[in-house]
LONUKOL-120157 format. One record per residue: residue in one letter; x negated, y, z negated of N, C-alpha, C in turn. Coordinates in steps of 0.1 Angstrom, whole numbers, plus 5000, padded with zeros to 4 digits. Layout:
N
aXYZXYZXYZ...
This chain:
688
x516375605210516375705221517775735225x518075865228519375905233519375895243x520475825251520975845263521275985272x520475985285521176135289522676165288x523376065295524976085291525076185274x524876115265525276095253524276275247x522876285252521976385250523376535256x523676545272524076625276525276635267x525976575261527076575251527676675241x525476625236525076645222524876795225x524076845238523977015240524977075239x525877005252526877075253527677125239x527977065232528777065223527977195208x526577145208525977265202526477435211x525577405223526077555229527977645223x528677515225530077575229530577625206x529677525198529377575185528977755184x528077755194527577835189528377975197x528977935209529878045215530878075208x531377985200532978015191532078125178x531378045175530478095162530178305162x529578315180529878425176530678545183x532278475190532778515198533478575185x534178475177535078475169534578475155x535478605147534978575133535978485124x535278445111535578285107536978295102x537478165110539078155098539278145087x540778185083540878175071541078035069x540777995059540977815052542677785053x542877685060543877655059544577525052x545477455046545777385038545777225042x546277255058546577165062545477125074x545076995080543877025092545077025104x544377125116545477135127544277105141x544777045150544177035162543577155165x541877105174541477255172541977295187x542277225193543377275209544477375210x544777345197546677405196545977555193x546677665197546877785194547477815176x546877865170547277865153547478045152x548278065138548778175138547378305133x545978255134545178295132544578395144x545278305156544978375166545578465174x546578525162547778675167547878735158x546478785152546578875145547179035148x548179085141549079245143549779235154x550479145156551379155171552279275172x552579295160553279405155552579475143x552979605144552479675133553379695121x553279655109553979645096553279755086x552479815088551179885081552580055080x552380085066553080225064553580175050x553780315043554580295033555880415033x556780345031557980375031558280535024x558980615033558480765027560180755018x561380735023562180755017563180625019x564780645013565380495014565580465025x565680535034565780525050564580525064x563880535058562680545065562780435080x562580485091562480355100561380345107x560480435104559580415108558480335103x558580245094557780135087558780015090x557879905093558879785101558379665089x559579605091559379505074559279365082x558579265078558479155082559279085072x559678985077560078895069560278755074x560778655072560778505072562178415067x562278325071563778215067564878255067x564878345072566678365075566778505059x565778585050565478595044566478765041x566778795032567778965037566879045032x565779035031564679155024563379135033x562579255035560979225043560179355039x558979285039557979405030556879435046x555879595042554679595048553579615043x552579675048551379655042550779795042x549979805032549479935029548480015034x548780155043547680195051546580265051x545980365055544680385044545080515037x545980555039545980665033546480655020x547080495016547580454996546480314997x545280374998544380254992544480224981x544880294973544780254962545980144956x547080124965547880024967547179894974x545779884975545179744979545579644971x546379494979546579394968548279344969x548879524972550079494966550779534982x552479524985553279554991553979624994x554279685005555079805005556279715004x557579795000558879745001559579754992x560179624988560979545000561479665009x561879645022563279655027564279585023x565379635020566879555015567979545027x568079465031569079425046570479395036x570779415022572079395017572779545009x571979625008572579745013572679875017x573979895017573880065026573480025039x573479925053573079865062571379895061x570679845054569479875047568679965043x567979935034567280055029566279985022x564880095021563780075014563880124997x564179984990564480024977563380064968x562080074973561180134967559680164977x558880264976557480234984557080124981x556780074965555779994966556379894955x557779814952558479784942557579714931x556379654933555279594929553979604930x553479724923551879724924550979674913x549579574922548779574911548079644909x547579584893546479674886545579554883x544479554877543479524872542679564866x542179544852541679584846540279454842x538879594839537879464832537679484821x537979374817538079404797536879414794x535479454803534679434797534179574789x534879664802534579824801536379884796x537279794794538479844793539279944802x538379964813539080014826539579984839x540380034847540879954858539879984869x540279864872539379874884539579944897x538379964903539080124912539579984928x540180024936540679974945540280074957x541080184948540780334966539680324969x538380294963536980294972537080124975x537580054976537079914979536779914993x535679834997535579765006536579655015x536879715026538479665032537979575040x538079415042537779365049539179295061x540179325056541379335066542879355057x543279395062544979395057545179355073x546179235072546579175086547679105083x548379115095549379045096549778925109x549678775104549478695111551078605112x551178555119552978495121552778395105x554178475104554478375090553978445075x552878565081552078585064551578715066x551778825054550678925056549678895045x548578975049546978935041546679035036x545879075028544879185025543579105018x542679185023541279145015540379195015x539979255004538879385000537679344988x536879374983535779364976535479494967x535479464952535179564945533779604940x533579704940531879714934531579674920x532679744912532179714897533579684889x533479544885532779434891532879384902x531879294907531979314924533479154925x533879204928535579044931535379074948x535978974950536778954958538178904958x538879014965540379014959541079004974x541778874976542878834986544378824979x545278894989546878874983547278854994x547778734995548678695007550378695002x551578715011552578725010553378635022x553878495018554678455028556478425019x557278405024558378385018558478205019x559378165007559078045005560577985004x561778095005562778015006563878215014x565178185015566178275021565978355013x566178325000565978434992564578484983x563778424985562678444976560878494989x560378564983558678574986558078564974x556878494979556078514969554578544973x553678644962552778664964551678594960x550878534966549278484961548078634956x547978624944546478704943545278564942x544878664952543478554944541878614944x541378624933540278714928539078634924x538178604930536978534933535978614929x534778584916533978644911532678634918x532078754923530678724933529778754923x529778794907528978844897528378684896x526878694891526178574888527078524872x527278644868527678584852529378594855x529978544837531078514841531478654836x532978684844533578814842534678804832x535678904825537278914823538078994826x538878944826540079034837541379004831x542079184830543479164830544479174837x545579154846545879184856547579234850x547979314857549479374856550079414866x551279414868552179464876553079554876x553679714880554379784876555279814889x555979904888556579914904558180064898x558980114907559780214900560680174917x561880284915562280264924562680414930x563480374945563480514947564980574942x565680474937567280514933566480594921x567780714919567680814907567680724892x569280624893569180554882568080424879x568480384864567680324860568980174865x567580114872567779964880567679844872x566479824864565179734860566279714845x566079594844566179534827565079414824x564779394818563879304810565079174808x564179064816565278934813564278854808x564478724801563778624795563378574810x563478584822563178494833562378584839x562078744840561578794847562278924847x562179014856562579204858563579164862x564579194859566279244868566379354875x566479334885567179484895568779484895x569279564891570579584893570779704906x572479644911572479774918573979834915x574079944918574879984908576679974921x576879954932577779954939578579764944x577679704936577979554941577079434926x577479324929576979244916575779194924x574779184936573979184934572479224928x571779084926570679154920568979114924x568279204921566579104924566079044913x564678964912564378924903563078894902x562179024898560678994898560178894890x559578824893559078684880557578624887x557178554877555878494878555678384881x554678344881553878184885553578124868x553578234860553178154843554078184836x555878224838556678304826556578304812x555678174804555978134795554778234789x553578294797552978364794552478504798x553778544802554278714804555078764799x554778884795555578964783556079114801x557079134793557779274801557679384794x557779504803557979624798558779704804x559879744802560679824810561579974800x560580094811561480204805562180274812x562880334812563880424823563280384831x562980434844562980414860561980304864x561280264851559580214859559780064846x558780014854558979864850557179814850x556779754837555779654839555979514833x554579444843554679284838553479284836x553079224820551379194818551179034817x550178994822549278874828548378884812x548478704807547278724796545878764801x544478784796543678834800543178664802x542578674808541378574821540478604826x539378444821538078454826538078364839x537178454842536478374860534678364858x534378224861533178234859532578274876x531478264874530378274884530878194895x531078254910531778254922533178134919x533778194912534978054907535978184912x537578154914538878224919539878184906x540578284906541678254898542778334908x544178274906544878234916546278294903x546978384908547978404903548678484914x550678424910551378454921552478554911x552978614923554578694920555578674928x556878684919557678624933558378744929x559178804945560578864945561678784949x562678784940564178694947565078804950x566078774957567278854955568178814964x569078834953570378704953571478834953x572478774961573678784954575078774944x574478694937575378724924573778624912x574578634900573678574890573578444890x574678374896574778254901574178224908x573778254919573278254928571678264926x571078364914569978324909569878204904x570878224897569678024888570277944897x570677934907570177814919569177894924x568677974927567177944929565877964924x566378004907565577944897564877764901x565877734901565577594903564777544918x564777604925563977614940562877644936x562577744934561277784924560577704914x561477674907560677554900560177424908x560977374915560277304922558977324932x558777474933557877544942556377534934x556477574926555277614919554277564912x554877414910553877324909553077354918x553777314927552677274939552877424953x552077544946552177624950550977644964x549977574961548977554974549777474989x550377354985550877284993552477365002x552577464993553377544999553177665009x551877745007551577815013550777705026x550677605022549777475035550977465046x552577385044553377415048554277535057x553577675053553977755059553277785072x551977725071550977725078551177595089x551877495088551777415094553077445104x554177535096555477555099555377665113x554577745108554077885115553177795136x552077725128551477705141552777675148x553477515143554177445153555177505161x555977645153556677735159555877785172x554477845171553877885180553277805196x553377675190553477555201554877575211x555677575199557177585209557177665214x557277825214556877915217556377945231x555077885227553877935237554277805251x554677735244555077575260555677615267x555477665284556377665291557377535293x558577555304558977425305558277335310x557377415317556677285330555477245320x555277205307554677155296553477215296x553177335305551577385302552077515293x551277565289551377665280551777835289x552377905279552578045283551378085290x551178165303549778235307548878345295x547878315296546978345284547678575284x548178595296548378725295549678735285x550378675290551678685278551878625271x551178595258550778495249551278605237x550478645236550878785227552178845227x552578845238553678915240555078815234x554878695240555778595236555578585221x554578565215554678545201555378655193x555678815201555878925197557478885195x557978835208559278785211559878745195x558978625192559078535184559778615171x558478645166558278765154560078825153x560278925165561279025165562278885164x562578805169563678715164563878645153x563078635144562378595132562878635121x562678795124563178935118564178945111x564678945126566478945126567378845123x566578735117567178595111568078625098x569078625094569678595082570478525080x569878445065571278325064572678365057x573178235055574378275053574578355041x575978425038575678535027577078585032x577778615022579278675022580678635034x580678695041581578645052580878585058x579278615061578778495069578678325069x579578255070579078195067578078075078x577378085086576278025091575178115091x574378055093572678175097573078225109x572578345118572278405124571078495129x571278575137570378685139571278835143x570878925135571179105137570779125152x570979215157570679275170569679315167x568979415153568279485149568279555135x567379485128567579525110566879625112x566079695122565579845122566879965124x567779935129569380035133569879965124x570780095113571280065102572780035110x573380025117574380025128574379885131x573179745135573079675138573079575127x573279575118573079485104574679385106x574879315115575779215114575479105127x576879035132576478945142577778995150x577078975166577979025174577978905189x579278875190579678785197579178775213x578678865218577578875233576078865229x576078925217574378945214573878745211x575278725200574778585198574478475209x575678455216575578335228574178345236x573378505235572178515241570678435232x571278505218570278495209569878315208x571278245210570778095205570278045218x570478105230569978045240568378025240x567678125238566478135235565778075220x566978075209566178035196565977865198x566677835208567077675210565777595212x564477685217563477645218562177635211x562777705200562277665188562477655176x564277655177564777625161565977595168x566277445169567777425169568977425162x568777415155569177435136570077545139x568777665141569377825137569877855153x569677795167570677835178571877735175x572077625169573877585167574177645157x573677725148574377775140574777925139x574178015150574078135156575578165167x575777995168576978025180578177935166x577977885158579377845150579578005142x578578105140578478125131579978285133x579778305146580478335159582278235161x582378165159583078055163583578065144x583178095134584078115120584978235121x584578325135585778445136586178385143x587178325146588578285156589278235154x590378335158591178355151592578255153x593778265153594978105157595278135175x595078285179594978285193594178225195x593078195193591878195198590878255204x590578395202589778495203588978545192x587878535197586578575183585878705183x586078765174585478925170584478985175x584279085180583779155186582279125181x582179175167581379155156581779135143x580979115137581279045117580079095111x580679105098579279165092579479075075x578379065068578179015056579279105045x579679195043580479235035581279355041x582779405045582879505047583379665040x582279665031582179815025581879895033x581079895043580979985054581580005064x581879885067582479885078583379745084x585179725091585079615092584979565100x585279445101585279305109585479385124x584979395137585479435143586479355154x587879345153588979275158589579375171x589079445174589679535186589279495200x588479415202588179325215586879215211x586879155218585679065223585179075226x584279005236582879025245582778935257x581878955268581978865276581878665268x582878605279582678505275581278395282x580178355266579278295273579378185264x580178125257579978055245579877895250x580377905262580377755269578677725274x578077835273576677915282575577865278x575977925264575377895251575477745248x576477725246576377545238575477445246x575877495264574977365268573677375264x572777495266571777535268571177535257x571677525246571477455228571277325231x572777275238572277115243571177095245x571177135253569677035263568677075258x568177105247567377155237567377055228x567977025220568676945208569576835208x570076785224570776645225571576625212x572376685210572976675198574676655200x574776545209576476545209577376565202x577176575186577876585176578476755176x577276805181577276945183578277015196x578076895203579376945217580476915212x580776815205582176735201582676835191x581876915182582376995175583177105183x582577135191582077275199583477255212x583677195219584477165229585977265226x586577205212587277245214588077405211x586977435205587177595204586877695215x585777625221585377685235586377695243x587577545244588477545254589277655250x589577645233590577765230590477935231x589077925232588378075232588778105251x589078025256588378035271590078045274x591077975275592377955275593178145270x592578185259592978245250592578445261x591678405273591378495284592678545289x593078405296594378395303595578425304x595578395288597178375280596978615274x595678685275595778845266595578895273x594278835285593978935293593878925308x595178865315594878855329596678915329x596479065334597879125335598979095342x598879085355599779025364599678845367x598878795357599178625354598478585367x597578625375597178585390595478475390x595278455376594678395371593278425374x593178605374591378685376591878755364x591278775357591278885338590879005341x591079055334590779175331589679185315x589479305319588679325299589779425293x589779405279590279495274590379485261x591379525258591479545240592679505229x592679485220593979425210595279555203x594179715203594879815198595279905210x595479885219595579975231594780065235x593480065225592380185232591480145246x591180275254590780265269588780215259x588780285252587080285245587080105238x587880045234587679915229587279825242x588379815252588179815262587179815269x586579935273585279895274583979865266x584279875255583179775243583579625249x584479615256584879435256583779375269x583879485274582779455286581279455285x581079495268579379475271578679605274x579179665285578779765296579579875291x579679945278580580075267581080165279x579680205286579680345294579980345307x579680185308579680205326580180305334x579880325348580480405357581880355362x581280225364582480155370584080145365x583480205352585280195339585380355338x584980485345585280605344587080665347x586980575361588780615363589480505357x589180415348590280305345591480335336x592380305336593580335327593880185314x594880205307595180065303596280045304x596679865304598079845308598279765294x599179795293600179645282600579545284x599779415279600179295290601379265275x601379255265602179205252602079315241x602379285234602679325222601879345213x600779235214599179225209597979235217x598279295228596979305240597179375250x595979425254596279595268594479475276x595179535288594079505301593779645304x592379665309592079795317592879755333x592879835343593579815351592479765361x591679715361590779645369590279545369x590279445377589779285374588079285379x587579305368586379265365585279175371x584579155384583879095392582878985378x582279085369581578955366582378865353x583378915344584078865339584578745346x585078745357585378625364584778555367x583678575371582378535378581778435360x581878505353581478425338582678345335x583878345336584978255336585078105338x584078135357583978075367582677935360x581778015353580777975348580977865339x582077955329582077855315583177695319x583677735328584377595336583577485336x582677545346581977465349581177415338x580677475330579977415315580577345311x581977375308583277295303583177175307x582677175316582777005327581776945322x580477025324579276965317579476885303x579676975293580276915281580976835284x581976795292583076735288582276565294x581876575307580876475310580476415300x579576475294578476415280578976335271x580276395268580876355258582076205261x581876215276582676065283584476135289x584676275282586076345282586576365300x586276235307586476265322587776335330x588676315321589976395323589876505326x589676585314588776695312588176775317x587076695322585476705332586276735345x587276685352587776715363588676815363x589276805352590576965353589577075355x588277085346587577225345586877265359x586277105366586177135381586877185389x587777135389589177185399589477325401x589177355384589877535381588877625385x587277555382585777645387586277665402x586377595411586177545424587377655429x588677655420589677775432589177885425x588677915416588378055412587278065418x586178005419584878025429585378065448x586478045445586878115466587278215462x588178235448589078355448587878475445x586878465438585578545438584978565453x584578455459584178485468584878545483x586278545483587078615492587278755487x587678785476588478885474587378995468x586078975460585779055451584579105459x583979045472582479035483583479145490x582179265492582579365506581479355514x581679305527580879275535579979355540x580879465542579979585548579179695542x578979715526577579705517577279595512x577579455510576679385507576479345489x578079395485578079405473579279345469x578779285455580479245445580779355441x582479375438582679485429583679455424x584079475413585379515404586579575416x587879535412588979575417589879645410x590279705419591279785413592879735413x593779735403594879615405596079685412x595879845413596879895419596879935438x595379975438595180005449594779845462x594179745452593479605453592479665462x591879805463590279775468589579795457x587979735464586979735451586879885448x586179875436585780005428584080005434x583980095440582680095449581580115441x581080105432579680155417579179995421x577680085423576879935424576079945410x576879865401575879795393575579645388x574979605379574579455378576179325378x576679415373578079315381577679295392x577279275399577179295412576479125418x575379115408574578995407574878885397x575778915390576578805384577378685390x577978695404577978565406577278495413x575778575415574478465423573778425408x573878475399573778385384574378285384x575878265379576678175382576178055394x576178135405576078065417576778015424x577778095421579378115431579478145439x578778255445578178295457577678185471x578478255482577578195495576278225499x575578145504574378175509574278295517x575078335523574878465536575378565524x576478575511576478645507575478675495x574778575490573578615483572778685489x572578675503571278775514571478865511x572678915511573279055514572679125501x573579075487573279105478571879125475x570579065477569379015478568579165485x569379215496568979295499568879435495x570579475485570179505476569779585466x569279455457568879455448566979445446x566479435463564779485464564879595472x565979665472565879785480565279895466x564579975470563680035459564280185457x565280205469566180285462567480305456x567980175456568680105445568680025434x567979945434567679855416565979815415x565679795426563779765429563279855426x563679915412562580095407561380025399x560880115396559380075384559480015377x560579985368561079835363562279805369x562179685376563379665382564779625377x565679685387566979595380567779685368x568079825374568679925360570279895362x571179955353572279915353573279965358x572780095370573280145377572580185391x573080205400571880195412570980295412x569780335414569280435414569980575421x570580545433570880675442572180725439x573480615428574380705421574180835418x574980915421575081045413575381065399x575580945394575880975377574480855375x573680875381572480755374571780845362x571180825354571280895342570180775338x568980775340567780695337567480725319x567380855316566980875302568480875293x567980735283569480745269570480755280x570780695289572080705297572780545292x572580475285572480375278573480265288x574480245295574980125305574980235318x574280325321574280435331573080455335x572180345340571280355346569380285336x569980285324568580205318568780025323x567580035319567179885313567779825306x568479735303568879605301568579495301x567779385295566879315295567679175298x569179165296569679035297569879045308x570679205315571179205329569779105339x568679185336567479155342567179055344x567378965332567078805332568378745338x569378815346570778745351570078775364x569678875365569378945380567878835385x566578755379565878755383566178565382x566978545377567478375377568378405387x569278525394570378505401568978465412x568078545419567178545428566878375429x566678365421566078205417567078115427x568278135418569378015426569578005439x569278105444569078095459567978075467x567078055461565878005467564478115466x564978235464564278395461563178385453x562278255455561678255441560078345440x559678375451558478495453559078635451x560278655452561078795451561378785433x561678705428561978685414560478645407x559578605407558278595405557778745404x557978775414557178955420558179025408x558879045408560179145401559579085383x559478985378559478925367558378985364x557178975372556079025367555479175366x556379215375556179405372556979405361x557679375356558279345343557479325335x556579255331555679275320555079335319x554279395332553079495335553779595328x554679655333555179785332556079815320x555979715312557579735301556279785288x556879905282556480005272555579915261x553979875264553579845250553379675247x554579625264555079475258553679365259x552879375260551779245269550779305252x550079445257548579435249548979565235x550079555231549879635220550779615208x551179685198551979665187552979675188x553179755201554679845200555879715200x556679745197557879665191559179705208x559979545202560379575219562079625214x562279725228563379775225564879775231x565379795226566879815227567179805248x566779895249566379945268565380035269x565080025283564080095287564480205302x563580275304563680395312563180285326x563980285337563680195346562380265358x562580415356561280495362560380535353x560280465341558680535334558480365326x559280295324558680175316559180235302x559480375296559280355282560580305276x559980265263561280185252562080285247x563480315248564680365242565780305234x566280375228567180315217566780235204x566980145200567180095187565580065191x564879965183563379915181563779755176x563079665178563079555175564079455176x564779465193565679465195566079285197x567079215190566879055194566879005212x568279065218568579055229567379025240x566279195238565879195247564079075243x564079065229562978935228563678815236x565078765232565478685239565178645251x565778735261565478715275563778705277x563078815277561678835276560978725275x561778605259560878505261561578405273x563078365274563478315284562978295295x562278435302561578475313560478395312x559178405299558378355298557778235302x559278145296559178025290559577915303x560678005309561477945322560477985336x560278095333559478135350558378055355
């Protein structure tokens, strides 16, 4: 006899069977067993849309997924090239021309049934999903004659390599045969493709890189390659009665030939055991999504921005590339969708690892060294860097705000990795030192921004903020022979000065460096009055920039403004002020709050006005943590969350997050799949 305890159990647990059973349709098998509590990548199906095939080499409006830090990403095929069921659109190439789509489809299958000697039709198949889930895209359709079942999954399995899974499961009672092939062309004029004993060669004709289509059996694939177009044939194969046969393709692409047969040898180790590697990706994929989804206060993301966070994820994912030419650490691009954005840039990064810190600490200490390989014997680090400069170079004409001190703790306390401060300390001191000694004009120890070639335009690239209002009348001065100041001392530059001191200290604590730890105090502490005396106008209620000739502030209310209640340099009666504001709704409290210029400026310029009135997604996350430090935490709650409500697409759809946004309509402008603004986004998420 059952016990009631033990009876109510036994129902309960049937009913909640049978609610999953038919809420949700069935998972795909996975390699590994995962807690059925944890959120798995099964349950974010198309966070983003990948689906298009690439019309020309430039196309941007088809978005490429990709994985490991990887310089190539493919999509998936839409209905209008069914007959591409199986196969990939792509690659995208992130190594040249600042990317390009080297082919629609560089790899399509075929199938043929040797029974009738024809291929099999695909364009009518029965579609049972092309999806794309974190970590992998899918396709899976059903043929009538003969009836298969045909799945091709695509996950990447190292930086330089993907590989594809077919797998074709026979639903015929009897057994079938099947030949399978692969062809593909490109969209260069010239002939690319050579036939190698290892697999297809891509050549390209402006650099010694190359790709390298190859198989899962080489010992039993023959090539074909004539001018533009390329095939690989598969021996023919039987499948009996509901049995699968399982064949892969891989794309590599390397930069030099060397560089292939090391990862010839990665591959070989792969493919043994090619199940257990797609199980791994799956195991790799959820646990990301754990990190992810955990706020700090250990309960999970709210079920509304679950989606959205994971989107975060994805777009930083994207933008991952490892090392490769001058790079040498991994990083993340601003944006491999803007052919403009294909490098690493010294404001974008200190943001990017603050955020990746929480779920790859690896790739946030190596996102800020990778930053820290440009700096130079002054000790000042490049604006930006890029993997090779045929296009374009190194950019050495200014810097960026300093956050590198910002950055390393906040990697810290993620990763406890002392080894990582000890490394780190002392370039930071020199990076930070190196402010002082280029850009503080009259030596009065508040900086200025500016530039190395004497232009007024470098200058304000140094500030982050290109366009600002607040840099309209600035001029530049010559502090040496190798450096020009704009003629204004910069409210949040100091106010971030003020900051990295104090981090300075932090590090230096951890590390036992007490000497240190107290000099950096001392220096925070008089530059935190000299902010708070000189740069506060009491009678709006605002920080501003100065002017070094006149010494009054430069009156433009923008997010400078809220930079030292980030910091938290700021007095309490002067945070009110500011506080007030910043929820005044006809100044920064618009429809998304917090633009980069006040609303009631006469140069506010809401549409593509790009540091003149949009969205800004880091300003925002400075502006709604500044709220925080002072106690503001219902006013920063409230503001955070018309923020997701209202931001273009971001909570319940595919749309991809962008560059900025229009702060009176919510929509996305500029670049698409932007790192910065996933960063903060998930910051917000994760932290609020």
């Amino acid at each position: 006899m059952i016990s009631p305890p033990k009876l109510l159990i036994a129902i309960l647990t049937i009913i909640c069977t049978l609610l999953l059973t038919t809420c949700h349709p069935p998972p795909i098998q996975t390699e590994i067993p995962l807690q059925k509590e944890a959120l798995q990548i099964r349950d974010f199906p198309n966070v983003l849309n990948y689906i298009g095939r690439p019309k020309n080499l430039k196309d941007p409006s088809v978005y490429a997924f990709s994985d490991l830090g990887a310089w190539h990403g493919y999509a998936l095929p839409d209905s209008a090239n069914r007959s591409l069921l199986g196969s990939f659109m792509g690659p995208l190439l992130m190594t040249q021309d600042n990317g390009i789509w080297i082919s629609p489809c560089l790899s399509r299958l075929h199938i043929m049934d040797m029974k009738t000697g024809l291929p099999i039709d695909f364009a009518n198949a029965e579609v049972e999903e092309v999806v794309a889930f974190p970590g992998r895209l899918i396709q899976r359709f059903k043929t009538a004659e003969p009836p298969l079942s045909i799945s091709s999954t695509l996950i990447f399995v190292s930086d330089r390599s993907a590989m594809m899974r077919i797998q074709v499961t026979n639903l015929y009672e009897d057994e079938v045969a099947i030949k399978m092939r692969w062809s593909g062309n490109s969209f260069f004029p010239a002939k690319v493709f050579s036939e190698q004993a290892d697999g297809v060669q891509i050549d390209f004709e402006k650099n010694n890189h190359i790709g390298m289509i190859s198989t899962g059996e080489p010992q039993h694939t023959t090539y074909h390659v004539e001018g533009e177009t390329y095939e690989i044939f598969l021996p023919p194969k039987r499948i009996g009665s509901k049995a699968t046969l399982e064949s892969l393709l891989i794309h590599s692409f390397c930069f030099s030939r060397e560089e292939w047969e090391k990862e010839k040898k990665v591959l070989a180790q792969i493919l043994p055991s090619q199940a257990a590697v797609f199980g791994q990706n799956t195991e790799r994929w959820n646990s990301l999504l754990q990190s992810t989804l955990t706020h700090e206060s250990s309960a999970l993301v709210a079920p509304i921005n679950r989606r959205a966070a994971v989107k975060c994820l994805l777009t930083l994912t994207h933008n991952w590339r490892s090392p490769a030419g001058f790079l040498k650490h991994e990083g993340l691009f601003p944006s491999y969708n803007y052919e403009w954005f294909q490098g690493f840039w010294a404001w974008d990064s200190w943001k990017h690892a603050v955020a990746v810190a929480h779920f790859n600490g690896e790739l946030a200490q190596n996102q800020i060294r990778a930053m820290f390989d440009f700096q130079d014997e002054m000790g000042m680090i490049a604006d930006c860097v890029y993997r090779d400069t045929v296009i374009e170079a190194h950019n050495w004409r200014n810097t960026k705000p300093p956050l590198s001190a910002w950055a390393t703790w906040r990697v810290y306390e993620k990763t406890q990795d002392k080894k990582f401060l000890r490394e780190m300390l002392p370039k930071i001191e020199r990076y930070h030192q190196w402010w002082y000694t280029y850009r503080d004009h009259d030596q009065n120890g508040l900086c200025e921004y500016g530039s190395t070639d004497g232009t007024l335009i470098a200058a304000k690239w140094e500030s982050g903020m290109d366009n600002a209002v607040r840099f309209d009348s600035t001029k530049i001065l010559q502090n040496n022979e190798s450096s020009w100041s704009m003629n204004c001392e910069s409210v949040d530059l100091n106010a971030y000065l003020c900051a990295e001191k104090q981090y300075l200290s932090q590090i230096a604590i951890a590390l036992g460096e007490t000497d240190i730890a107290t000099f950096y105090k001392r220096k925070a502490t008089y530059l935190k009055e000299q902010i708070q005396t000189r740069f506060f106008d009491k009678k709006s209620g605002w920080f501003y920039d100065i002017d070094m000739d006149s010494k009054k502030p430069i009156k433009t209310m923008g997010p400078e403004g809220w930079i030292p209640l980030w910091t938290g340099i700021a007095t309490q009666s002067q945070a009110a002020k500011v506080r007030e504001n910043m929820l005044d709704t006809a100044l920064f409290a618009t429809y998304i709050p917090f633009p980069t210029l006040n609303a009631a400026h006469p140069k506010f310029k809401p549409q593509n006005g790009y540091w003149r009135g949009p969205i800004w997604l880091d300003q925002v996350y400075f502006a709604i943590n500044a709220l925080k430090n002072y106690g503001y935490e219902d006013e920063a709650d409230q503001m955070t969350q018309l923020l997701f409500k209202r931001l273009e697409g971001f909570q319940n759809s595919d749309t991809p997050i962008y560059e900025n946004y229009h702060p009176l309509t919510g929509e996305g402008m500029e670049s698409r799949h932007f790192s910065w603004s996933a960063a903060h986004l998930l910051l917000l998420m994760k932290e609020g």
